[in-house]
C-alpha positions in Angstrom: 37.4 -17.7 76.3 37.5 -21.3 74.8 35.6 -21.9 71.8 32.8 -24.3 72.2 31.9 -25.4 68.6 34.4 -25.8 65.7 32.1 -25.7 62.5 34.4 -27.0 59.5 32.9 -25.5 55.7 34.6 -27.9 53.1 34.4 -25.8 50.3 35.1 -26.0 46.3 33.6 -23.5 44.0 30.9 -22.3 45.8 31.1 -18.9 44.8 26.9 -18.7 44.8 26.1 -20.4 47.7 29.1 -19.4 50.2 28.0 -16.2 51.5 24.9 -17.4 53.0 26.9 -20.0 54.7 29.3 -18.0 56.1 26.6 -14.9 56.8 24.6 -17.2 59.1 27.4 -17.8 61.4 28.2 -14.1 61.5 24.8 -13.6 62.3 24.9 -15.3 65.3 25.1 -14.0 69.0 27.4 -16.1 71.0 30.4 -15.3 68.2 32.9 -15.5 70.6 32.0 -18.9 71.5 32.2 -20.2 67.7 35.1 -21.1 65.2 34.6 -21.3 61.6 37.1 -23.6 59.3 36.9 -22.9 56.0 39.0 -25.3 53.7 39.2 -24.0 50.2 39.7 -27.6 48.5 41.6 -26.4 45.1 38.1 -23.8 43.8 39.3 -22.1 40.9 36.2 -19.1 41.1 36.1 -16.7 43.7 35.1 -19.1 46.9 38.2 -18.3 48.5 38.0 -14.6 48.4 34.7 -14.5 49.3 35.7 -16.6 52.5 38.9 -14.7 52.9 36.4 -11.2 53.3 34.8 -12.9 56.5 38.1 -13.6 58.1 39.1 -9.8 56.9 35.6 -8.8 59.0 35.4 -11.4 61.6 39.2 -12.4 62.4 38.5 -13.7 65.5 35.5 -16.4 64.3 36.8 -17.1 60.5 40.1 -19.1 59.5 40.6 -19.5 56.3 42.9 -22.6 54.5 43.5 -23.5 50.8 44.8 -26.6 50.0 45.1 -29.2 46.9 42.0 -30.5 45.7 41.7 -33.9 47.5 37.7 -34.3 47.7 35.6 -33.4 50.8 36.9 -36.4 52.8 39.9 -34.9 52.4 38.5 -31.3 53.2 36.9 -32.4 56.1 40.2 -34.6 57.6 42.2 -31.2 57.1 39.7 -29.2 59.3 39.3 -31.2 61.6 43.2 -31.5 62.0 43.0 -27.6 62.8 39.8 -27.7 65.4 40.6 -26.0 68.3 36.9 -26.0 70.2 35.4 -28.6 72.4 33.0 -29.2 69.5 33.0 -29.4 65.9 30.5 -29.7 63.0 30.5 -30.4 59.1 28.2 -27.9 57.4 28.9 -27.8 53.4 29.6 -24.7 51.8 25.9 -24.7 50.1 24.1 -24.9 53.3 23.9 -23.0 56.1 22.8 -22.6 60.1 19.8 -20.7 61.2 21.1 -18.2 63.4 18.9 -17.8 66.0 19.1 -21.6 66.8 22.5 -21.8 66.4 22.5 -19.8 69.4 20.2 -22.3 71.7 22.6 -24.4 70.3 25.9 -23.4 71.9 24.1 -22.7 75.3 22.9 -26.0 75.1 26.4 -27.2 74.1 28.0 -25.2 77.0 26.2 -27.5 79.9 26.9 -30.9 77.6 30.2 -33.2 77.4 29.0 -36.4 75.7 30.9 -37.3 73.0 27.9 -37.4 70.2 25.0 -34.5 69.4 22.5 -34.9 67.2 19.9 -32.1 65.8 17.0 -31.9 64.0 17.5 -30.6 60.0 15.6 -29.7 57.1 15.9 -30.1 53.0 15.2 -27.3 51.4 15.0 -26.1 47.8 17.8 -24.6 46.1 16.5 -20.9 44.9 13.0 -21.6 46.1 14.4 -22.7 49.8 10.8 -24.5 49.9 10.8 -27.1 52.7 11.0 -30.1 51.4 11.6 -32.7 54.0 12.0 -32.0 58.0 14.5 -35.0 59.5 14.2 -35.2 63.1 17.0 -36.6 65.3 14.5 -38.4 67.3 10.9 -39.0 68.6 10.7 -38.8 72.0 10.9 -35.2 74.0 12.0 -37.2 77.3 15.0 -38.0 75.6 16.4 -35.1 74.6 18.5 -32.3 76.0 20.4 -34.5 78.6 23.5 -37.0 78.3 22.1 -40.0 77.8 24.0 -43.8 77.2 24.5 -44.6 73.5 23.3 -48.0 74.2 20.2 -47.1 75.9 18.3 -45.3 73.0 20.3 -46.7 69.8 17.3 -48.5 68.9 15.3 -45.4 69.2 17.5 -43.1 67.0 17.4 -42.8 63.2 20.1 -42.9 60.9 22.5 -39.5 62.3 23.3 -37.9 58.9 26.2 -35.6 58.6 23.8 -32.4 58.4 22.7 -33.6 62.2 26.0 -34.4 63.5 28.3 -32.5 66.2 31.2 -34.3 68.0 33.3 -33.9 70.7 36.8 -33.2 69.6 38.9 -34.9 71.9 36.7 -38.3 71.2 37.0 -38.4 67.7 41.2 -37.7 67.7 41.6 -40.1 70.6 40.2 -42.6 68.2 42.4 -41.6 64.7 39.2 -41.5 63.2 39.6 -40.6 59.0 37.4 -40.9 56.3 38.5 -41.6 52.7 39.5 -38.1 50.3 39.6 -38.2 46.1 35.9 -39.6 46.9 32.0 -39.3 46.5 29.7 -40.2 49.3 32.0 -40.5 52.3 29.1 -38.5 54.1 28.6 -42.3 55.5 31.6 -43.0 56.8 32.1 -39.8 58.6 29.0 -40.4 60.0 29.5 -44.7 61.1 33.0 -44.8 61.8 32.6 -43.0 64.8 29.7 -45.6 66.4 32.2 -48.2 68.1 33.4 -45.6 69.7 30.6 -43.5 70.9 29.5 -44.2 74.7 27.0 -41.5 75.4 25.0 -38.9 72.8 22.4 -35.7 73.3 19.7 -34.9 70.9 19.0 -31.6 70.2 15.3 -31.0 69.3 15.7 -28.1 67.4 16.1 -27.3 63.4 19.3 -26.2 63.3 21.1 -27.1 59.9 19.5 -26.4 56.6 20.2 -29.1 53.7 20.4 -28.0 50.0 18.7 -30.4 47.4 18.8 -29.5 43.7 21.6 -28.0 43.1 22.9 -28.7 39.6 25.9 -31.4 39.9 25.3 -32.3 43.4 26.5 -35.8 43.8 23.0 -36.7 45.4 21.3 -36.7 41.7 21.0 -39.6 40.2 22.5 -38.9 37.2 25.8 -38.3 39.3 25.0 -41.4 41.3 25.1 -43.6 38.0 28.3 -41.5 36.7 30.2 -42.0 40.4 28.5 -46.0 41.3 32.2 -46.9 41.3 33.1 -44.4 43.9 29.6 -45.2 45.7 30.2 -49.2 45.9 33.9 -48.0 47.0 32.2 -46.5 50.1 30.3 -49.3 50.7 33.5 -51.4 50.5 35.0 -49.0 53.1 32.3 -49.5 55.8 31.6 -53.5 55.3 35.8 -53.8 55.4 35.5 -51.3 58.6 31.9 -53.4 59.9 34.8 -56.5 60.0 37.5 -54.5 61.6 35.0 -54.3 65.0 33.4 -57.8 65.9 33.6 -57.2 69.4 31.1 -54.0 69.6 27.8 -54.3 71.5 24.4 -55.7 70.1 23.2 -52.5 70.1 26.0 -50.6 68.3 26.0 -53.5 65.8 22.2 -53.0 64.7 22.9 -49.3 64.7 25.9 -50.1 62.4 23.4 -52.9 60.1 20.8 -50.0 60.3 23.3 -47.3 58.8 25.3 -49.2 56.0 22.0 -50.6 54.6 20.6 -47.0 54.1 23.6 -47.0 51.7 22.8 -49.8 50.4 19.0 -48.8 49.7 21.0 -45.9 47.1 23.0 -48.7 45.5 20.0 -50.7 44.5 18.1 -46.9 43.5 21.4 -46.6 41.2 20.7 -50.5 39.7 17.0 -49.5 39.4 17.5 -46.5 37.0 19.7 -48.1 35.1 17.9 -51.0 34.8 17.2 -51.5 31.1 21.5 -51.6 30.6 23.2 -54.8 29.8 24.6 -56.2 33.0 23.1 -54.4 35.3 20.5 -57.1 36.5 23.8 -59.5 37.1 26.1 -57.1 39.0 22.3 -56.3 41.3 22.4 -60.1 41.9 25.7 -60.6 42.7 25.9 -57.5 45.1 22.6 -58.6 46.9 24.1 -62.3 47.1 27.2 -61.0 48.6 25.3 -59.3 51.9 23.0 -61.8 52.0 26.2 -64.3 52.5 28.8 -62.7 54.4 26.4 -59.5 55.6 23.0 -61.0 56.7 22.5 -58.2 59.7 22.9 -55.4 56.8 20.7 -57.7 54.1 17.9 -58.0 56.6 17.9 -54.4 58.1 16.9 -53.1 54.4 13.7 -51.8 54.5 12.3 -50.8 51.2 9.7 -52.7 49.8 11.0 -51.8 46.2 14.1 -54.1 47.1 12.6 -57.0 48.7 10.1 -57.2 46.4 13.1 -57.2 43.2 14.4 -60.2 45.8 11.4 -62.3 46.0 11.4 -62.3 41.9 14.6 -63.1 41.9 15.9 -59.3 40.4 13.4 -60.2 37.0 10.6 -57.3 38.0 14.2 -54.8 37.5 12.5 -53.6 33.8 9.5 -52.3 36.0 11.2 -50.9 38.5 13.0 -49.1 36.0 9.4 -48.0 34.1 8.3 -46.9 37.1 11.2 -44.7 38.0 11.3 -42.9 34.5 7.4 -42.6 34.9 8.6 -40.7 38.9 11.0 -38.5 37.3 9.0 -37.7 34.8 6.0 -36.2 37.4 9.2 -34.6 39.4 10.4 -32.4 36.6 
């Protein structure tokens, strides 16, 4: 039987947090229908032979490959170079499916061929696995479960993150589609670069992916965001250079692209904001703002925290209070 869903595990000393991964695809019913890519990106612990002990069990599901650290753009190109199913999926090595909807899932995959599927997710805790956040793929119940026109509902849909996305093999290598390795925060590009492209989606209204926050060195802290804001402008480079390299897409797929890249954006000025009080920071704010304001105005006006346009309408000068009020938010937090 053809596999329906590819799910692709970029992985790098995980040693904790694989097994649960792995376990909830093992878990699930419709096995035969699922392939699970594991790319072992250079760990040095034991991820690798805890991953090769699913493909020892399960040789039929679990595939295991080791390769040179590169960064999970580059674990996530190299999996999806080896997808065989009509389907595939990005699900990080720290979080997991929940089996029983994974299940729905692939029936409701088996009567789709669109070449975008988004699902609902959740945040949870790590250790704790407390909820914190539930991110629905979108509103409306009429909408979902059918093929619908990307066009039709872009303005409808909120930002797809990579936790929500699933896409159709053949779409995404018809269109050479790559996103950047050696790099931090590439989550955004894996999940815009396919939008020119895309001509019809599902939603899928159903929690299926659970998100890990809190993890210590996860690259979504801020402290990591202020040691990596190199590599996160980098990304941001990436998607305006890509934003120019399509000036012929729809209205609607451009809004859905200004929507997207200013959510990135939004963590760019959070990264300026708790640094605020160092030398510099207030000019290289200014000068980043002045530049999508210029050459970016779609992105600039599709921002849509108040904290930012309110740092604009002082001309950047309220930064020290920003910054105040983001120690006083982290303090409460901890």
């Amino acid at each position: 039987m053809e596999k329906l869903l590819s799910v692709i595990v970029p992985a790098y000393n995980v040693e904790n947090y694989i097994t649960k991964c792995l376990q909830s695809f093992a878990d699930a019913e419709k096995k035969d229908r699922l392939e699970i890519i594991v790319v072992n990106d250079g760990s040095t612990d034991k991820t690798a032979a805890i991953a090769e002990s699913y493909c020892e069990a399960y040789p039929d599901i679990f595939y295991l490959y080791t390769k040179l650290n590169g960064g999970h753009g580059s674990a996530v190109n190299y999996g999806i170079e080896r997808v065989h199913a009509k389907y595939f999926h990005v699900v990080d090595a720290d979080d997991w499916m929940e089996s029983p909807v994974l299940d729905r899932f692939l029936a409701f995959l088996e009567h789709m061929d669109v070449d975008m599927v988004a699902n609902h997710f959740k945040c949870v805790e790590d250790g704790t696995f407390r909820v914190l956040d539930e991110r629905v793929c979108i509103t409306e119940p009429s909408l979902c479960k059918k093929a619908l026109a990307f066009d039709e509902v872009a303005e409808s849909i909120p930002l797809i993150r990579i936790h929500a996305l699933t896409l159709r093999t053949a779409f995404y290598k018809e269109h050479h589609i790559r996103i950047d390795g050696y790099r931090y925060y590439v989550d955004f590009e894996y999940t815009l670069f396919p939008i020119p492209y895309v001509e019809t989606i599902a939603f899928f209204d159903e929690y299926l992916t659970m998100y890990r926050l809190g993890r210590n060195g996860q690259s979504v802290s801020m402290k990591s965001m202020q040691k990596n804001r190199g590599n996160h402008r980098k990304v941001i480079d990436a998607l305006l250079h890509y934003y120019d390299m399509h000036p012929q897409i729809s209205t609607e797929k451009r809004r859905y692209l200004d929507m997207g890249i200013s959510k990135i954006v939004e963590n760019q000025f959070q990264i300026y904001i708790s640094m605020g009080m160092q030398k510099g920071i207030r000019k290289e704010m200014k000068a980043f703002d002045r530049m999508l304001k210029e050459d970016y105005p779609g992105i600039y006006q599709a921002v849509s925290k108040r904290s930012i346009w309110m740092l604009r309408k002082t001309d950047y000068w309220i930064l020290p209070a920003g910054y105040i009020v983001y120690r006083i938010v982290k303090r409460k937090k901890l």
